[in-house]
C-alpha positions in Angstrom: 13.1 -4.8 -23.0 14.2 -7.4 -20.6 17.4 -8.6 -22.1 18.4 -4.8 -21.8 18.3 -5.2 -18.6 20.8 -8.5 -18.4 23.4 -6.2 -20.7 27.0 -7.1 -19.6 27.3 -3.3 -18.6 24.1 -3.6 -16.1 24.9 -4.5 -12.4 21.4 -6.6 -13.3 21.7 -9.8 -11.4 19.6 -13.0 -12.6 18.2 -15.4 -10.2 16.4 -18.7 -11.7 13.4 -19.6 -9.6 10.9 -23.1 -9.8 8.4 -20.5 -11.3 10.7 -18.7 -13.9 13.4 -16.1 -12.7 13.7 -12.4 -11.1 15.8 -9.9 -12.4 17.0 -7.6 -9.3 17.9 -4.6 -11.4 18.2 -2.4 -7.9 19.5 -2.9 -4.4 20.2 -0.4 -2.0 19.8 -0.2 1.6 16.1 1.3 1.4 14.7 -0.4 -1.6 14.7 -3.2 -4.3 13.9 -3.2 -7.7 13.0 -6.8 -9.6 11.7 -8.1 -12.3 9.6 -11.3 -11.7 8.6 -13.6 -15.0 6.6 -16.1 -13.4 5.8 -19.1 -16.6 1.9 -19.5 -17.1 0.6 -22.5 -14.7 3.3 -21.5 -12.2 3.4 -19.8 -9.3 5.4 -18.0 -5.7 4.4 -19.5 -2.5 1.8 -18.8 -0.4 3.1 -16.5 2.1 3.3 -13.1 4.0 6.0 -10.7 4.9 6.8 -9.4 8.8 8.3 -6.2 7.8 8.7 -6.1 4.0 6.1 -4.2 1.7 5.9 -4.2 -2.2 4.2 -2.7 -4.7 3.9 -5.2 -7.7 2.7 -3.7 -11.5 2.0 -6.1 -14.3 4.5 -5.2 -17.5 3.2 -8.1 -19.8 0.9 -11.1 -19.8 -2.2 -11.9 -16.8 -1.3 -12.3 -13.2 -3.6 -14.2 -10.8 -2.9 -12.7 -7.4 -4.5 -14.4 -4.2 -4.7 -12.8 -1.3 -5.7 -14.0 2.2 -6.9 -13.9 5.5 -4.2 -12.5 7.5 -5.7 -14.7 10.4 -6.5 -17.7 8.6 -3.3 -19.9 6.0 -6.3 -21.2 4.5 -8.6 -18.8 3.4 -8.4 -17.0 -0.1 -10.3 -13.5 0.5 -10.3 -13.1 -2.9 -8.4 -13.5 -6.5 -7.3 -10.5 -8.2 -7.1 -10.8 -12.3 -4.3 -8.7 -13.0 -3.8 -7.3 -16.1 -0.7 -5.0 -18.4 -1.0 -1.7 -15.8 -2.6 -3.1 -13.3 -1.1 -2.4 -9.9 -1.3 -3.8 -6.4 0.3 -2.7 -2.9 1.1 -5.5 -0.4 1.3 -4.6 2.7 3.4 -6.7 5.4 1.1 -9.6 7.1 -1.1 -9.7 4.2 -1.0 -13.3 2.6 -0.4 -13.7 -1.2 0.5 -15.7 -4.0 1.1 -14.8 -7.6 0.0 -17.5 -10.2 0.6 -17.2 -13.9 -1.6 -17.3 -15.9 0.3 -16.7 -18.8 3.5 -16.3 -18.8 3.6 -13.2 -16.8 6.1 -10.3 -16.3 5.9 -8.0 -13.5 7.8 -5.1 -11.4 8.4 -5.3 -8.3 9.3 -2.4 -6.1 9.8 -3.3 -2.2 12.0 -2.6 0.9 15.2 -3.8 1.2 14.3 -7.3 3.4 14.7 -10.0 0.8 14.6 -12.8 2.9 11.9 -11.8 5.2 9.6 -14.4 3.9 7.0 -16.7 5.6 6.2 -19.1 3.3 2.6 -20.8 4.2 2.4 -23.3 1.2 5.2 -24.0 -2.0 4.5 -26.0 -5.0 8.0 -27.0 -5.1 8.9 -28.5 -1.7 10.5 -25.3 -0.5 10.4 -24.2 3.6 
Protein backbone atom coordinates (compact mmCIF):
# COMPACT_ATOMS: atom_id res chain seq x y z
CA UNK A 1 0.00 0.00 0.00
CA UNK A 2 2.65 2.43 0.92
CA UNK A 3 5.05 1.98 -1.99
CA UNK A 4 1.90 2.90 -4.15
CA UNK A 5 1.98 5.83 -2.81
CA UNK A 6 5.93 6.67 -3.71
CA UNK A 7 4.90 5.52 -7.52
CA UNK A 8 7.07 7.73 -9.99
CA UNK A 9 3.54 9.06 -11.24
CA UNK A 10 2.52 10.27 -7.48
CA UNK A 11 3.35 13.92 -6.60
CA UNK A 12 4.04 11.79 -3.10
CA UNK A 13 7.10 13.40 -1.58
CA UNK A 14 9.30 11.38 0.99
CA UNK A 15 10.88 12.93 3.96
CA UNK A 16 13.30 10.69 6.20
CA UNK A 17 12.97 11.57 9.83
CA UNK A 18 15.21 10.27 13.24
CA UNK A 19 11.97 8.19 13.96
CA UNK A 20 11.35 6.65 10.33
CA UNK A 21 9.87 8.91 7.53
CA UNK A 22 6.43 10.78 6.47
CA UNK A 23 4.99 10.43 3.23
CA UNK A 24 3.12 13.91 2.41
CA UNK A 25 0.79 12.48 -0.23
CA UNK A 26 -1.33 16.01 -0.07
CA UNK A 27 -0.59 19.73 0.26
CA UNK A 28 -2.84 22.39 -0.47
CA UNK A 29 -3.43 25.67 0.98
CA UNK A 30 -6.17 24.25 3.55
CA UNK A 31 -4.86 20.82 4.40
CA UNK A 32 -2.14 18.18 4.50
CA UNK A 33 -2.23 14.66 3.94
CA UNK A 34 0.93 12.33 5.48
CA UNK A 35 1.76 9.27 6.17
CA UNK A 36 3.91 8.87 9.32
CA UNK A 37 5.92 5.29 9.95
CA UNK A 38 7.36 5.89 13.12
CA UNK A 39 10.12 2.42 13.86
CA UNK A 40 9.10 0.57 17.13
CA UNK A 41 11.12 2.18 20.24
CA UNK A 42 11.14 5.51 18.34
CA UNK A 43 9.39 8.43 18.67
CA UNK A 44 8.17 12.62 17.54
CA UNK A 45 8.99 15.17 20.02
CA UNK A 46 7.24 16.25 22.74
CA UNK A 47 5.47 19.19 21.58
CA UNK A 48 2.26 21.36 20.81
CA UNK A 49 1.00 23.29 17.95
CA UNK A 50 -0.19 27.26 18.08
CA UNK A 51 -2.50 27.10 15.33
CA UNK A 52 -2.23 23.63 13.55
CA UNK A 53 -4.75 20.76 14.30
CA UNK A 54 -4.63 17.01 13.10
CA UNK A 55 -6.43 14.22 13.22
CA UNK A 56 -4.10 11.15 13.35
CA UNK A 57 -5.69 7.26 12.52
CA UNK A 58 -3.53 4.22 13.04
CA UNK A 59 -3.18 2.17 9.48
CA UNK A 60 -0.83 -0.64 10.92
CA UNK A 61 1.04 -1.63 14.03
CA UNK A 62 0.50 0.00 18.00
CA UNK A 63 0.97 3.64 18.59
CA UNK A 64 1.69 4.96 22.15
CA UNK A 65 0.36 8.57 22.12
CA UNK A 66 1.13 10.84 25.24
CA UNK A 67 -0.65 13.57 25.82
CA UNK A 68 -0.15 16.45 28.26
CA UNK A 69 -0.85 19.13 30.43
CA UNK A 70 -1.32 22.05 28.30
CA UNK A 71 0.04 24.13 31.39
CA UNK A 72 2.61 21.90 32.56
CA UNK A 73 6.00 20.45 29.81
CA UNK A 74 6.17 17.88 32.32
CA UNK A 75 3.18 16.29 32.99
CA UNK A 76 1.77 13.21 30.94
CA UNK A 77 -2.17 13.30 31.49
CA UNK A 78 -2.31 10.20 30.23
CA UNK A 79 -1.04 7.44 27.47
CA UNK A 80 -3.29 6.42 24.85
CA UNK A 81 -2.66 2.62 23.32
CA UNK A 82 -3.57 3.04 19.94
CA UNK A 83 -4.46 0.48 17.88
CA UNK A 84 -5.33 -0.49 13.60
CA UNK A 85 -8.59 2.12 13.48
CA UNK A 86 -8.05 3.78 16.26
CA UNK A 87 -8.40 7.56 15.94
CA UNK A 88 -7.33 10.62 17.77
CA UNK A 89 -8.05 14.61 17.19
CA UNK A 90 -5.30 16.95 18.42
CA UNK A 91 -6.30 19.99 18.98
CA UNK A 92 -3.70 23.15 18.89
CA UNK A 93 -2.05 23.68 22.51
CA UNK A 94 -2.52 20.21 23.41
CA UNK A 95 0.97 18.47 24.20
CA UNK A 96 1.80 15.17 22.48
CA UNK A 97 4.11 12.64 21.49
CA UNK A 98 3.78 9.60 19.34
CA UNK A 99 6.06 6.57 20.44
CA UNK A 100 6.23 3.33 18.59
CA UNK A 101 5.64 0.66 19.77
CA UNK A 102 5.94 -1.35 16.88
CA UNK A 103 6.74 -0.22 14.00
CA UNK A 104 3.80 1.97 13.43
CA UNK A 105 2.04 3.48 10.38
CA UNK A 106 -0.33 6.15 10.72
CA UNK A 107 -2.50 9.01 8.70
CA UNK A 108 -2.29 12.09 9.33
CA UNK A 109 -4.75 14.65 8.21
CA UNK A 110 -4.01 18.37 9.49
CA UNK A 111 -4.03 22.17 8.42
CA UNK A 112 -1.76 23.46 6.14
CA UNK A 113 0.99 24.88 9.01
CA UNK A 114 3.86 22.45 8.77
CA UNK A 115 6.29 24.15 10.63
CA UNK A 116 4.17 25.49 13.37
CA UNK A 117 5.77 23.22 15.85
CA UNK A 118 6.89 23.81 19.58
CA UNK A 119 8.98 21.26 20.33
CA UNK A 120 9.15 20.65 24.40
CA UNK A 121 11.52 17.59 24.44
CA UNK A 122 13.45 15.59 21.15
CA UNK A 123 15.24 12.40 21.45
CA UNK A 124 17.53 13.42 18.79
CA UNK A 125 18.96 16.80 19.80
CA UNK A 126 16.52 18.73 17.58
CA UNK A 127 15.23 22.60 18.68
Amino acid sequence: MISALLAVDNPSRLVYKPWGYEIIWAHTNSYVGKILHIKKGESLSRQYHQVKEETIRVISGHLRLEIGDPNSTNIIFFVLDMFVGDVYHISPGTIHRMVGAQDTDIVEVSTCELDDIVRLEDNYGRV
